[in-house]
N, CA, C and O atoms as a MOPAC input file, in Angstrom:
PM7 MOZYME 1SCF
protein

 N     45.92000 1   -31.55900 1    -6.67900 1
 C     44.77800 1   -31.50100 1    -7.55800 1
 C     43.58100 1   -30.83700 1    -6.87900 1
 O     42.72700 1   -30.24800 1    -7.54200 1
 N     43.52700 1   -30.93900 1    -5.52500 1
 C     42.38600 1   -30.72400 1    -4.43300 1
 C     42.30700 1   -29.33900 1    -4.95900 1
 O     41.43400 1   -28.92500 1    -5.72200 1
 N     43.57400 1   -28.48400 1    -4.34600 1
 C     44.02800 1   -27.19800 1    -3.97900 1
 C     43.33600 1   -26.37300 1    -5.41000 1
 O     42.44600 1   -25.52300 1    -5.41700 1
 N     44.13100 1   -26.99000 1    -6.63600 1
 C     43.81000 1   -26.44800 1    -7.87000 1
 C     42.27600 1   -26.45100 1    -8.18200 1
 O     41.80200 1   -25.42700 1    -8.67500 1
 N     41.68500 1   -27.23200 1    -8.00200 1
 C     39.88700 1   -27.43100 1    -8.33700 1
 C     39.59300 1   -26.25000 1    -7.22800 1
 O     39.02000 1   -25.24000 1    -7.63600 1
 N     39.95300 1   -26.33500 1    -5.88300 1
 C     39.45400 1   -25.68600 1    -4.92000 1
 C     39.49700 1   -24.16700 1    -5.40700 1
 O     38.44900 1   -23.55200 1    -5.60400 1
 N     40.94100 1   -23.49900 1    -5.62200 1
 C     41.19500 1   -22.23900 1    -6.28100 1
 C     40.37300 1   -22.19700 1    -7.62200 1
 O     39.88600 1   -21.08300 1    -7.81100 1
 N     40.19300 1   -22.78900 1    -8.25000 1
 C     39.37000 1   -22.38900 1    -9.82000 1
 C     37.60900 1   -22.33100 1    -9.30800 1
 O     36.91600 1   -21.34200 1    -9.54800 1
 N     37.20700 1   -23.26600 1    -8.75900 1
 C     35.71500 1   -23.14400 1    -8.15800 1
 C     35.74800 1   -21.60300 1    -7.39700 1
 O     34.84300 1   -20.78300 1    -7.54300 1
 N     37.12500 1   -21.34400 1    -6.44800 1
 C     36.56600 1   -20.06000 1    -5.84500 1
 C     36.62900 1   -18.59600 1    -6.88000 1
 O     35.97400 1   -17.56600 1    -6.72700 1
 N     37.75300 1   -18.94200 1    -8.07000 1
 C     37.71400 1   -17.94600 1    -8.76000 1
 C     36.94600 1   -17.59800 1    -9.70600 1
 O     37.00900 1   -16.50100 1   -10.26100 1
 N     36.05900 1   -18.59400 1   -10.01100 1
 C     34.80000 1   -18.82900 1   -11.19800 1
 C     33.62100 1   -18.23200 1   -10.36300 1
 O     32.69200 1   -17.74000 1   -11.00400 1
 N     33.57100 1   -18.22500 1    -9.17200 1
 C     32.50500 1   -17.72900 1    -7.80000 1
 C     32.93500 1   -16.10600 1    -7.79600 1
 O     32.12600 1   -15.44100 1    -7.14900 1
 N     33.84000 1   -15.45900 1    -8.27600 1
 C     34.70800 1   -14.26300 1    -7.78500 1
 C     33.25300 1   -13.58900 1    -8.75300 1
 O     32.26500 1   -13.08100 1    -8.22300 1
 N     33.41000 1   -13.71100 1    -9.87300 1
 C     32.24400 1   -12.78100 1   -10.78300 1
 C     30.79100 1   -13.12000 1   -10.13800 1
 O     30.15700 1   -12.11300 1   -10.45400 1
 N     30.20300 1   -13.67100 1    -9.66400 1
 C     29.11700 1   -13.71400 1    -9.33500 1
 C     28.82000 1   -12.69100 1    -7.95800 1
 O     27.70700 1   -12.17100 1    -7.88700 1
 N     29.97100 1   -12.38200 1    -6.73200 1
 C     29.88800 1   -11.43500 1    -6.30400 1
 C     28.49700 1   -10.11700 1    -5.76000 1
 O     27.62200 1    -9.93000 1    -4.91500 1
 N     29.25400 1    -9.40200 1    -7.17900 1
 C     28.44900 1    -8.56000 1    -7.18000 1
 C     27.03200 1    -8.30200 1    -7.59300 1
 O     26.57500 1    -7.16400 1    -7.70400 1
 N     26.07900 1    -9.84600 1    -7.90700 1
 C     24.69000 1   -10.04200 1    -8.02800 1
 C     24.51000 1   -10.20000 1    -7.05200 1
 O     23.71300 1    -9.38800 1    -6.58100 1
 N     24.88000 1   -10.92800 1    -6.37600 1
 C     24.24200 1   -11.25100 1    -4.71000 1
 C     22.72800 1    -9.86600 1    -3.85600 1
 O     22.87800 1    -8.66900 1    -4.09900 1
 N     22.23200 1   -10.05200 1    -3.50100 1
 C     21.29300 1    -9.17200 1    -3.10800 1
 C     21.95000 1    -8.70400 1    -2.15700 1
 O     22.67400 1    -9.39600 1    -1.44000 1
 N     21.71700 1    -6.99800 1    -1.98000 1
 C     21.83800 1    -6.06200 1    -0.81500 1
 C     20.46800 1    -5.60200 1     0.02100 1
 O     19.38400 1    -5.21200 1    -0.41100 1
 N     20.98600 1    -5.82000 1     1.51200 1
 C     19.41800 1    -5.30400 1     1.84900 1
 C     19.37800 1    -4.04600 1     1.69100 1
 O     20.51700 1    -3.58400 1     1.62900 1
 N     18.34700 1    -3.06800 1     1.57300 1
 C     17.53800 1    -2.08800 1     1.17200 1
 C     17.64300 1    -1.05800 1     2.79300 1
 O     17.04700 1    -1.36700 1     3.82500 1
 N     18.35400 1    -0.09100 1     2.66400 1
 C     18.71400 1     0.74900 1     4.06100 1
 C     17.14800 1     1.44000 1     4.74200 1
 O     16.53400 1     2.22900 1     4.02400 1
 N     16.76400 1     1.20000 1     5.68800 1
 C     15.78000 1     1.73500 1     5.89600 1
 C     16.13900 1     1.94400 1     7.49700 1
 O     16.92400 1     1.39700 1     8.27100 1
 N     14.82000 1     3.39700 1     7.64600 1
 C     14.66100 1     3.62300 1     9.59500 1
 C     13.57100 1     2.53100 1     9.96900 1
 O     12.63200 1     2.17400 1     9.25800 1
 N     13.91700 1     2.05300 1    11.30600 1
 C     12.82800 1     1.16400 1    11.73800 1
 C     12.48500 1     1.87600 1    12.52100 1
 O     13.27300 1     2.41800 1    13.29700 1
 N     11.46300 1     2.03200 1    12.52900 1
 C     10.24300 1     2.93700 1    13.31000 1
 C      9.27800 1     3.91200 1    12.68400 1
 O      9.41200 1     4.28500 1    11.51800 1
 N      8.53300 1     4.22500 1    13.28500 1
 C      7.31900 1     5.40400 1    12.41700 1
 C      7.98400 1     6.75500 1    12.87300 1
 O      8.67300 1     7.04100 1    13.85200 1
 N      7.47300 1     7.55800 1    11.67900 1
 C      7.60800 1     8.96100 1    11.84900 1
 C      6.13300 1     9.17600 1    11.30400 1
 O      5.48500 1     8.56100 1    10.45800 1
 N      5.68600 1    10.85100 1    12.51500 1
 C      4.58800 1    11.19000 1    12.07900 1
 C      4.36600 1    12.82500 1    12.06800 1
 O      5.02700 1    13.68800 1    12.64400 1
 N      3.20700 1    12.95700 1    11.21500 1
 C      2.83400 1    14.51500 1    11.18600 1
 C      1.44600 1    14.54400 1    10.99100 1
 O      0.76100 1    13.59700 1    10.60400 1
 N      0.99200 1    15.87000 1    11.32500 1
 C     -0.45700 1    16.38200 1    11.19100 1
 C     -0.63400 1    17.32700 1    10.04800 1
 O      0.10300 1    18.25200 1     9.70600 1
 N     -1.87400 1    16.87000 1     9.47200 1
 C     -2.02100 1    18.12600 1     8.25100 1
 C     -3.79800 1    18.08000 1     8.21500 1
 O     -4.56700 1    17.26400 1     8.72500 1
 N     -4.05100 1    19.22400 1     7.45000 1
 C     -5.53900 1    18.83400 1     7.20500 1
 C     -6.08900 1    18.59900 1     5.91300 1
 O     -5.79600 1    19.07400 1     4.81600 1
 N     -6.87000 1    17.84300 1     6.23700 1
 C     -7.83000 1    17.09500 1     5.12000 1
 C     -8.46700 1    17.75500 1     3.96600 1
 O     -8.35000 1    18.98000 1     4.00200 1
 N     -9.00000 1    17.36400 1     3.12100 1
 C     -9.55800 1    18.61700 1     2.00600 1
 C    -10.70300 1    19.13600 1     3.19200 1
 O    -10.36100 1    20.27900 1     3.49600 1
 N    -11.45300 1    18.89400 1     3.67200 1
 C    -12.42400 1    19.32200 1     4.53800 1
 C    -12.02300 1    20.20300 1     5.50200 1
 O    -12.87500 1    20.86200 1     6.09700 1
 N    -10.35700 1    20.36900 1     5.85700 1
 C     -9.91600 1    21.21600 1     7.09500 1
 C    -10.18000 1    20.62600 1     8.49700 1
 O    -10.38100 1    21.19100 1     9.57200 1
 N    -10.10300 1    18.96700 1     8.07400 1
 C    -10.24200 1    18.16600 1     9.70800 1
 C     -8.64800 1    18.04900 1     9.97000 1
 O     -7.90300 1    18.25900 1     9.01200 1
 N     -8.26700 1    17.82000 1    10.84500 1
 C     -6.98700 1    17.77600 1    11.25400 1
 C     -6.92300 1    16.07500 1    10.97200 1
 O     -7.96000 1    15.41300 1    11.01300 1
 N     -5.90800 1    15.59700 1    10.75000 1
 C     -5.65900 1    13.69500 1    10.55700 1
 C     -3.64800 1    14.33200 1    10.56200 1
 O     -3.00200 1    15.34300 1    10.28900 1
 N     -3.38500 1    12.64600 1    11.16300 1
 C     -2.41200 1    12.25300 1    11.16700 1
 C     -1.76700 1    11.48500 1    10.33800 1
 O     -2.19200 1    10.33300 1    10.25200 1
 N     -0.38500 1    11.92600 1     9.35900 1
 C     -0.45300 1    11.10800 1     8.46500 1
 C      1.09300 1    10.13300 1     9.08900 1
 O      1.67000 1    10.65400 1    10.04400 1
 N      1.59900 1     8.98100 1     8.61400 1
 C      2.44100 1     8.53300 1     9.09700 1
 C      3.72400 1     7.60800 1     8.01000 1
 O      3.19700 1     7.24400 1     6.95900 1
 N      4.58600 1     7.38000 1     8.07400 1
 C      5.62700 1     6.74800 1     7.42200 1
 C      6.14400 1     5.68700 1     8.47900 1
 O      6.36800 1     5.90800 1     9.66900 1
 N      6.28900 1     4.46200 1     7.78200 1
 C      6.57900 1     3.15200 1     8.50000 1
 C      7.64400 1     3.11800 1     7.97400 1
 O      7.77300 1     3.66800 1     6.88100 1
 N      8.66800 1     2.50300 1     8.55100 1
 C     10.33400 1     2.19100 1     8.55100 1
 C     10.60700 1     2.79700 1     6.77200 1
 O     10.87800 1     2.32300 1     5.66900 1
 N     10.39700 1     3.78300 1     7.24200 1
 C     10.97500 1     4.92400 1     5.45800 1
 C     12.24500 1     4.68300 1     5.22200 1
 O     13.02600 1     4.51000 1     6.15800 1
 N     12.61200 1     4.63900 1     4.01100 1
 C     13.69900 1     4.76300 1     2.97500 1
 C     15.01800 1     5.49500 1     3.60500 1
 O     14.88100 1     6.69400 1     3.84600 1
 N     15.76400 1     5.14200 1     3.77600 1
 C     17.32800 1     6.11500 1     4.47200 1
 C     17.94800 1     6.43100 1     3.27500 1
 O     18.10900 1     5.70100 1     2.29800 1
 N     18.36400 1     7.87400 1     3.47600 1
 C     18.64400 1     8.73500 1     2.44200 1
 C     17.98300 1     8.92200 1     1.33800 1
 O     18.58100 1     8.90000 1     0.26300 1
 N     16.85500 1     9.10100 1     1.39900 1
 C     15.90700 1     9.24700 1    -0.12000 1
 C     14.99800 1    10.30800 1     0.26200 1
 O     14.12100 1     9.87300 1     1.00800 1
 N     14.86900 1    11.85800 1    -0.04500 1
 C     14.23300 1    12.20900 1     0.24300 1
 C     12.86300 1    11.82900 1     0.28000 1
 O     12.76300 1    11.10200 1    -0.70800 1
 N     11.48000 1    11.89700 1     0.95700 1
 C      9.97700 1    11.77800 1     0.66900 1
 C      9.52200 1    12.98800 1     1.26300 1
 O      9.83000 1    13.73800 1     2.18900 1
 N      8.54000 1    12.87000 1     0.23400 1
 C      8.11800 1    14.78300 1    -0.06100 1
 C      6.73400 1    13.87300 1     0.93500 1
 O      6.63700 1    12.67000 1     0.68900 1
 N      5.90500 1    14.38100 1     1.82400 1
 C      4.50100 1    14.65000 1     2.55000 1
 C      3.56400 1    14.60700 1     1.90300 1
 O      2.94000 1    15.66800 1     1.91500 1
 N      3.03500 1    13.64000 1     1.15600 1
 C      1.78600 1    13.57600 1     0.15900 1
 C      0.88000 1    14.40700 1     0.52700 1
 O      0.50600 1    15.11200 1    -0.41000 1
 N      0.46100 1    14.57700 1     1.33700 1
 C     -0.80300 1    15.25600 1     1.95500 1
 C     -0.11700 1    17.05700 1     1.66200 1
 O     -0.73600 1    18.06000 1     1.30800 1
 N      1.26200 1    16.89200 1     1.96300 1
 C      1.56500 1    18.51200 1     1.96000 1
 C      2.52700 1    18.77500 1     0.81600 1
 O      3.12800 1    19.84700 1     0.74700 1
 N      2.63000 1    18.12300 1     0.20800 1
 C      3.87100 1    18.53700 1    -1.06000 1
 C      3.78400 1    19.75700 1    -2.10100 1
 O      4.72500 1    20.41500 1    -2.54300 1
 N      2.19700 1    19.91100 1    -2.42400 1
 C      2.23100 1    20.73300 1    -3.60700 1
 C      2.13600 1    22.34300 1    -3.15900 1
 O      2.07800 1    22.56400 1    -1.94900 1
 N      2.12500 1    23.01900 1    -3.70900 1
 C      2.25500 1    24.82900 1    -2.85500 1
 C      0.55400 1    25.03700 1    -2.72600 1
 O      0.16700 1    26.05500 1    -2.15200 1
 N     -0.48700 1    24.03900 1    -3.28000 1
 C     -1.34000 1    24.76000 1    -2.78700 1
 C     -2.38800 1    23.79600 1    -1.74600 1
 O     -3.61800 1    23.78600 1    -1.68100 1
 N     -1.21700 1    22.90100 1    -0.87500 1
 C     -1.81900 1    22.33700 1    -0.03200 1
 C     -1.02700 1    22.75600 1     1.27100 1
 O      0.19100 1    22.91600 1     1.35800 1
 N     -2.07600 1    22.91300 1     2.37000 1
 C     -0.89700 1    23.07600 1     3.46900 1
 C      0.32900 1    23.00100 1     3.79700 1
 O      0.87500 1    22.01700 1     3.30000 1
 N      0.95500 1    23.60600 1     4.40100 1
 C      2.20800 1    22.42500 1     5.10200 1
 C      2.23500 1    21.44800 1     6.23500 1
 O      1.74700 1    21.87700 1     7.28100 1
 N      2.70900 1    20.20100 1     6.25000 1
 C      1.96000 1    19.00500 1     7.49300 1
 C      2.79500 1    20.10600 1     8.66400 1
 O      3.77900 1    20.81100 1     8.44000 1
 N      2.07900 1    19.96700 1     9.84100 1
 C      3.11200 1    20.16600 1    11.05700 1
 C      3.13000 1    19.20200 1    12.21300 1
 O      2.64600 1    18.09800 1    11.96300 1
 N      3.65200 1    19.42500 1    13.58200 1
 C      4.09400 1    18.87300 1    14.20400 1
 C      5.07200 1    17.43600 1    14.29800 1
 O      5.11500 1    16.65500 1    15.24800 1
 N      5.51600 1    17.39000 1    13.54400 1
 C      6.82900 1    16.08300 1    12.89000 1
 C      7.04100 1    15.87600 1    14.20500 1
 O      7.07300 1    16.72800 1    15.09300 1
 N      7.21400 1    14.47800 1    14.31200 1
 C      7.24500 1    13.31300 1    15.30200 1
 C      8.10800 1    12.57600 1    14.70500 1
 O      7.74400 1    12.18200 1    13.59700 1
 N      9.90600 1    12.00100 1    15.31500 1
 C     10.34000 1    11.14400 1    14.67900 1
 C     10.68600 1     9.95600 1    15.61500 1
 O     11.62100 1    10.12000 1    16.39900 1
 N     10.07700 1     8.87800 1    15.60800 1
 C     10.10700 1     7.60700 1    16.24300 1
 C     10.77300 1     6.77700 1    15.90500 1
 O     10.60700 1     5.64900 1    16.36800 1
 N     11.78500 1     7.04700 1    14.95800 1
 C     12.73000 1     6.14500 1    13.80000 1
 C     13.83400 1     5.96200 1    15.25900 1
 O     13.87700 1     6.31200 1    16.43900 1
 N     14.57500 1     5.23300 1    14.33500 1
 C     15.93700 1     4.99000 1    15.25900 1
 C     17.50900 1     5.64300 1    13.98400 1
 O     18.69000 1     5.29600 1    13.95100 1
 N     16.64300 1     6.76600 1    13.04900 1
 C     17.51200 1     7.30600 1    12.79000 1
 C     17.50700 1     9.14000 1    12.53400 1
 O     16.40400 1     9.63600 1    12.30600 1
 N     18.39400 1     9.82000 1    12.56700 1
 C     17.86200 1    11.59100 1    12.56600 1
 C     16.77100 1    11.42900 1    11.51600 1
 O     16.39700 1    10.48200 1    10.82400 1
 N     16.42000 1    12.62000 1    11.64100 1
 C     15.06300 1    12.37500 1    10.34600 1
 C     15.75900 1    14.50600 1     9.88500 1
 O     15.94200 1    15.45600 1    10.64600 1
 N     15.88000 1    14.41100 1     8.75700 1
 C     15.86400 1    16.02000 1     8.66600 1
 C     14.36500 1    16.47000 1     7.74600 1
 O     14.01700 1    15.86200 1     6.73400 1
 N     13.93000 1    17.14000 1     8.08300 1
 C     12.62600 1    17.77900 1     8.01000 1
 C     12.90600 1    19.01800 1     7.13600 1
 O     13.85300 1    19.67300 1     7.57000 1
 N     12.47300 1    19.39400 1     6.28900 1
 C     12.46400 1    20.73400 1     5.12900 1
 C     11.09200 1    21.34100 1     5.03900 1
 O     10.08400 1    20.66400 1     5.23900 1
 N     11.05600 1    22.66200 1     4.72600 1
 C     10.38800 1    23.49400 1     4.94800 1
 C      9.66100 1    23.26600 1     3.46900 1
 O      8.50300 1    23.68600 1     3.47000 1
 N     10.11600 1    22.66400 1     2.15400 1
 C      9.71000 1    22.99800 1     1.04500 1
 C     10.08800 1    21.70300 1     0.82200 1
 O     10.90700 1    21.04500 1     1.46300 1
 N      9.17600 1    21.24900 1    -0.51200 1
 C      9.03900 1    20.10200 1    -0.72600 1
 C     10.30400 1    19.31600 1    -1.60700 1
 O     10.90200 1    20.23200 1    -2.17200 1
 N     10.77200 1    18.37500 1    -1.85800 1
 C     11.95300 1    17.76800 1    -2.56200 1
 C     13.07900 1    18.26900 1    -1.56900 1
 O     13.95700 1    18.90900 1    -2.14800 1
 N     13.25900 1    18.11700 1    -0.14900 1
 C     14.01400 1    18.44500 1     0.89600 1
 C     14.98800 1    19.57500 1     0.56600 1
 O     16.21400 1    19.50100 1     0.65300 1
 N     14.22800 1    20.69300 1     0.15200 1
 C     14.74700 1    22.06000 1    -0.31900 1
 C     14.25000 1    23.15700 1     0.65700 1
 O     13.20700 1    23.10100 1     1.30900 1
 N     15.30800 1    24.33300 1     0.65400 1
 C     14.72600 1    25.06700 1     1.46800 1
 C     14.88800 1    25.24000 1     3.08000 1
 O     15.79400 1    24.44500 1     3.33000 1
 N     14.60700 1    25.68000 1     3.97400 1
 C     15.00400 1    25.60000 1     5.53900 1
 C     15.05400 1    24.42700 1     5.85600 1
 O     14.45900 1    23.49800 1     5.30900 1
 N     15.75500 1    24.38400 1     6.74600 1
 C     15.44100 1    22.44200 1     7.28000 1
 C     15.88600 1    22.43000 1     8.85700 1
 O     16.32900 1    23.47900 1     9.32500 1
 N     15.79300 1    21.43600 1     9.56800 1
 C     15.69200 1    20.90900 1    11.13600 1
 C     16.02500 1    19.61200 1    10.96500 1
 O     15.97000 1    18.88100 1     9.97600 1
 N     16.47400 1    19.38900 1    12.37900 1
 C     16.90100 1    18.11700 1    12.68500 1
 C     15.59100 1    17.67000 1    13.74000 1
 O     14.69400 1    18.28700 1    14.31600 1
 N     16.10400 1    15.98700 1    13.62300 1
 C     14.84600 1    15.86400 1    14.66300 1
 C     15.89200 1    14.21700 1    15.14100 1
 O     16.29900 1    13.30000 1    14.42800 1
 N     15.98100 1    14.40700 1    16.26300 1
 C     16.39300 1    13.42000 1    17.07500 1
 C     16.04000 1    11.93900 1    17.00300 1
 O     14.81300 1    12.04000 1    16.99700 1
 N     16.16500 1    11.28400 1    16.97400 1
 C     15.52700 1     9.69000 1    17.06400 1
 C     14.84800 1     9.48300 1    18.09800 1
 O     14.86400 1    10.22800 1    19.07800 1
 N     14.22000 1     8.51500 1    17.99900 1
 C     13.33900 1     7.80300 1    19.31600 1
 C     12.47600 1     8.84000 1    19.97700 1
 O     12.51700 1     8.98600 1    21.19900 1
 N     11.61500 1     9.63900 1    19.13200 1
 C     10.74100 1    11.10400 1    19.76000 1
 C     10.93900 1    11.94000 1    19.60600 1
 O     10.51600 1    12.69100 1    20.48500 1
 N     11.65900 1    12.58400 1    18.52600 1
 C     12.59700 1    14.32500 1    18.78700 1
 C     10.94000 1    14.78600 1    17.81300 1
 O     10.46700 1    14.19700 1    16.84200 1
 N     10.49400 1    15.80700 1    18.41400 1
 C      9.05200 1    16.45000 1    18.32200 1
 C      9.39300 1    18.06900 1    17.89500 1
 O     10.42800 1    18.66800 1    18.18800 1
 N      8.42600 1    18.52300 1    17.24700 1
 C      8.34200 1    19.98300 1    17.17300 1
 C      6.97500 1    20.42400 1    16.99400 1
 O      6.39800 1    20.29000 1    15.91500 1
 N      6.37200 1    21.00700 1    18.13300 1
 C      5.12300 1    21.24200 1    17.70400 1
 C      4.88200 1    22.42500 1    16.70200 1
 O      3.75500 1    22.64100 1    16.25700 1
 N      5.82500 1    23.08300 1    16.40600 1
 C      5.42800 1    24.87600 1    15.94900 1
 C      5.67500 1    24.28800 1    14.54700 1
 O      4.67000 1    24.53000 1    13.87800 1
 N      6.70300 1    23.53400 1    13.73200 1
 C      7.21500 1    23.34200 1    13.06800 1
 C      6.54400 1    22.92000 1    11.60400 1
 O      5.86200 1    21.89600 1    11.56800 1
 N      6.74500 1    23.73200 1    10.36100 1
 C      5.65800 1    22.82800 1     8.98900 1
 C      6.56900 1    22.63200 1     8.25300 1
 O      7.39300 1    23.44500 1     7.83200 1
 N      6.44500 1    21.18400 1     7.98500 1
 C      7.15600 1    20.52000 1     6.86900 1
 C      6.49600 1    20.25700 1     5.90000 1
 O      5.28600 1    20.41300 1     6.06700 1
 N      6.93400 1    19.77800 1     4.55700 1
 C      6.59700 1    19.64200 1     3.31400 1
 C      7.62500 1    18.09800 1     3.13800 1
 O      7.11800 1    17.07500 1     2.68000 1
 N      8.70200 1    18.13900 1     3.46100 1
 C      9.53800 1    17.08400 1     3.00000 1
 C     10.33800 1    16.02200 1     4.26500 1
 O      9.88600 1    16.29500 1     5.37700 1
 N     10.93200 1    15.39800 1     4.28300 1
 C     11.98600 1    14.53500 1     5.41500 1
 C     12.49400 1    13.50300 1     4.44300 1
 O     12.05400 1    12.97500 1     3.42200 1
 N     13.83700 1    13.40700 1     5.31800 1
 C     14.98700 1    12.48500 1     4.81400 1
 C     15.36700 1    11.63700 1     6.10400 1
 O     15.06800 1    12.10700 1     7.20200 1
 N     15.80800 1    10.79900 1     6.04900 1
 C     15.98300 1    10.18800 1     7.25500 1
 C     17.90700 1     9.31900 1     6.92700 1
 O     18.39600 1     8.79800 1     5.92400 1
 N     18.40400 1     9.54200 1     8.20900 1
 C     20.07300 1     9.17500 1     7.79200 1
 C     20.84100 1     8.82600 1     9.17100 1
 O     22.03600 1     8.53000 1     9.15500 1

């Protein structure tokens, strides 16, 4: 009788499954870049443990008639790929984990994976 209650409780549990919460994939660490301000001051803008696999377009640099950010800094603990054009379209680079730097380099977009 044990066995039978035991098997029906676990098979009545079988559909609930797939509600259970998933954690949310993210890089832990900051990634950063430089762009300038409407004024043309230089500022640093930054992303805290960002989204894995989702592109994010560079607020500061996304639209065609704002700069492109440069020098990408990736401090994540995962690659970060960097695009030349915004919605991670267009040329792109890799950037190493834990510091992979490019000073020459202008991005518009990054993905991180």
């Amino acid at each position: 009788m044990r066995l039978r209650n035991t098997l029906a409780a676990a098979l009545g549990a079988f559909p609930l499954v797939p509600t259970l919460p998933t954690s949310a994939s993210a890089a832990s660490g900051d990634s950063s870049y430089a762009y300038l301000d409407e004024q043309e001051n230089d500022q640093t803008g930054r992303l805290t443990d960002p989204e894995s696999e989702t592109c994010i377009n560079l607020p500061e640099a996304e639209s065609d008639g704002a700069p492109a950010a440069g020098a990408p800094r990736n401090s994540t603990d995962e690659f970060a790929t960097a695009s030349v054009e915004a919605n991670c379209e267009g040329p792109s680079f890799a950037l190493r984990p834990g510091g992979g730097v490019s000073s020459r380099l202008k991005v518009r977009s990054v993905i991180f994976r």
